[in-house]
N, C-alpha and C positions, 0 to 999 in steps of 0.2 A: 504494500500500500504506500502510496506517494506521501509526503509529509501536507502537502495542500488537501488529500481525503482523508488524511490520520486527523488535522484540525477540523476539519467539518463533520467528520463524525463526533468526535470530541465535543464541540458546543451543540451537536444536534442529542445526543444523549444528557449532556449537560443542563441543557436550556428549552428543550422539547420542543412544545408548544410556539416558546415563543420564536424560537428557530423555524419550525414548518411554515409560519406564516409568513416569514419575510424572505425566503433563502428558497431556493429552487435547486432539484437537477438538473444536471445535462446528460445527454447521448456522447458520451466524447468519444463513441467509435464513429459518430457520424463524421463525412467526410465534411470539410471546410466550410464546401461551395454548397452545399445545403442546409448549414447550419443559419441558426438569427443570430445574429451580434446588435447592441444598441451601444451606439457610441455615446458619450456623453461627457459635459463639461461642469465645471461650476463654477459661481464667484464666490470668493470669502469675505469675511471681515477684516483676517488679516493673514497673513503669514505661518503661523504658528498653525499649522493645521489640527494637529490636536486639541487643543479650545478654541479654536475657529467655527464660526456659524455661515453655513450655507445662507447668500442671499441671491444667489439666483440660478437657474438650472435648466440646462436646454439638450436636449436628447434628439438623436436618429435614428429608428429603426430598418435594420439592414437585413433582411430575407433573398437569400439565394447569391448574398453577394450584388443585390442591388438596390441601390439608391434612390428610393422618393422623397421628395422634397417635402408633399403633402404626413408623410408618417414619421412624424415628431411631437416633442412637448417641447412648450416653452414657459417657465415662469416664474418671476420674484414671488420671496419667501417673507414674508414678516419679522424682522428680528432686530432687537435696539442694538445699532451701532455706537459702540462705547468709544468709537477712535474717529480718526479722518481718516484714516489709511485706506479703508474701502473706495474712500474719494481718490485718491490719490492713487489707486490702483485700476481699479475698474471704471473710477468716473459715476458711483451709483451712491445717489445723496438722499440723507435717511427719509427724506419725503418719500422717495420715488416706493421704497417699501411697504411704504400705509397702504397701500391698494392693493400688496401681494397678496398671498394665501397663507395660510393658517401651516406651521409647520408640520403639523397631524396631517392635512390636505397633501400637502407636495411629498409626505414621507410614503400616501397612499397611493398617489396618481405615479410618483414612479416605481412605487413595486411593481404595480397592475402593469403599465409603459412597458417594463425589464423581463415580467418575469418569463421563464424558458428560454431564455436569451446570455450569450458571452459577452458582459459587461467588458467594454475597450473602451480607451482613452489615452491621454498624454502625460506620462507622471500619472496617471489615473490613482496612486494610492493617496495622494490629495483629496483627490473627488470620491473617492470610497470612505476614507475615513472623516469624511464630514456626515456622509450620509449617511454612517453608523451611528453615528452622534444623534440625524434626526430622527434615525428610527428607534433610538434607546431613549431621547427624552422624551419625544411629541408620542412614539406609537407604543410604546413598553415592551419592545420586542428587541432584536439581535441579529445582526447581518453579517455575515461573512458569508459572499456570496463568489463564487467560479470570476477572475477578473481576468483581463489581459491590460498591459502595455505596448504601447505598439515601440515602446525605445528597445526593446527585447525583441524586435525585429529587424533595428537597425545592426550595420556591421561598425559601431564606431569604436575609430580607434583612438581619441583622447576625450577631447570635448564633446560633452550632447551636443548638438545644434536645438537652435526653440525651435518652436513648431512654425512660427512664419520661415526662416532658415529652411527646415526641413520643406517645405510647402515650394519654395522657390527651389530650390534640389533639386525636387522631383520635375519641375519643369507645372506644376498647377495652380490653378487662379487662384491669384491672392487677394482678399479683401481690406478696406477700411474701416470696417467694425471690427471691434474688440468684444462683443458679447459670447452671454454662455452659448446660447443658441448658433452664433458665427463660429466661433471655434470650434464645437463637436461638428458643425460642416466641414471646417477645413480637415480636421485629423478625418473624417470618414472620407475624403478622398487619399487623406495620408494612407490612413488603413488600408482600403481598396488597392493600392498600388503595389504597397508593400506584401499584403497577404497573397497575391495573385500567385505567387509561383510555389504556397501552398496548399491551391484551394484542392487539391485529390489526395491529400493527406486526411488522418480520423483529426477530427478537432482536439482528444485529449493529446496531441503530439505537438500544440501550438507551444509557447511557454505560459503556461496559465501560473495564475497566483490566487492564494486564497485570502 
């Protein structure tokens, strides 16, 4: 048994309950190019991702290895920003929050969005360990859910390149937003490029993370 299903049985015997409701399996014999992946981004408060609060979250769901525009969520999350950094990072001023959703809401709408799906991103243990956070305060429950990175599919040999860097690499359009919703677009074309040479491989042969 791999150490990413020795930990998931682990908190699924552990935490039961509230394990089954937020954590899903996969088929990881199925091949790549059949499997759903939902890319996804976040913004934070600040830096310190471990007491960092998700304040906005934009997904893409990926079936067959292909890309609808229309099959996403997008949305700010409710949460008192105690700094200016979020300003200073993302550009997102705590007005703009009053009209998000309820953390219990966005911790709902994206299990529902993710689940049966290989949760991908950028740095994605960022975007995962925020979203442990909302579904242990907002929903009483425990996530450690099947993740990938897509840096784990690059070949680098010192420096990561970010993900705009990475975007122009590859020769794909870049945009002028900086949102959560803008960037899990760009990495889902990052991913798409990158994963193509192994989409006839079983998915558990990707490098997953738990």
């Amino acid at each position: 048994m791999s150490f990413g299903r020795l930990k998931r049985w682990y908190y699924r015997k552990k935490y039961r309950e509230a394990f089954e409701r937020f954590n899903w399996d996969l088929d990881l014999k199925k091949r790549v190019k059949d499997s759903c992946f939902v890319v996804f981004d976040t913004e934070t408060s600040h830096t310190d991702f471990k007491t960092a609060k998700a304040l906005s979250l934009g997904a893409f769901r990926l079936e067959g290895l292909n890309l609808k525009l229309s099959d996403h969520i997008s949305f700010k999350i409710k949460n008192p920003v105690q700094s200016l950094e979020s300003v200073k990072v993302h550009g997102i001023l705590p007005d703009e929050l009053k009209g998000g959703i309820e953390p219990k809401q966005a911790c709902k709408e994206f299990i529902e969005f993710s689940r049966g799906c290989l949760l991908v991103g950028y740095f994605t243990q960022i975007d995962v360990w925020v979203m442990r956070n909302i579904v242990k305060e907002a929903c009483g429950g425990v996530f450690y859910p099947y993740y990938m990175d897509i840096v784990d599919l690059l070949e680098v040999e010192s420096k990561i390149p970010t993900l705009e860097e990475l975007t122009k690499k590859l020769n794909l359009p870049l945009s002028n937003l900086h949102d959560a919703l803008e960037d899990a677009y760009m990495t889902s074309l990052v991913f798409l490029k990158l994963v193509k040479k192994h989409e006839n491989l079983p998915l558990g042969r990707l490098p997953l993370r738990v």
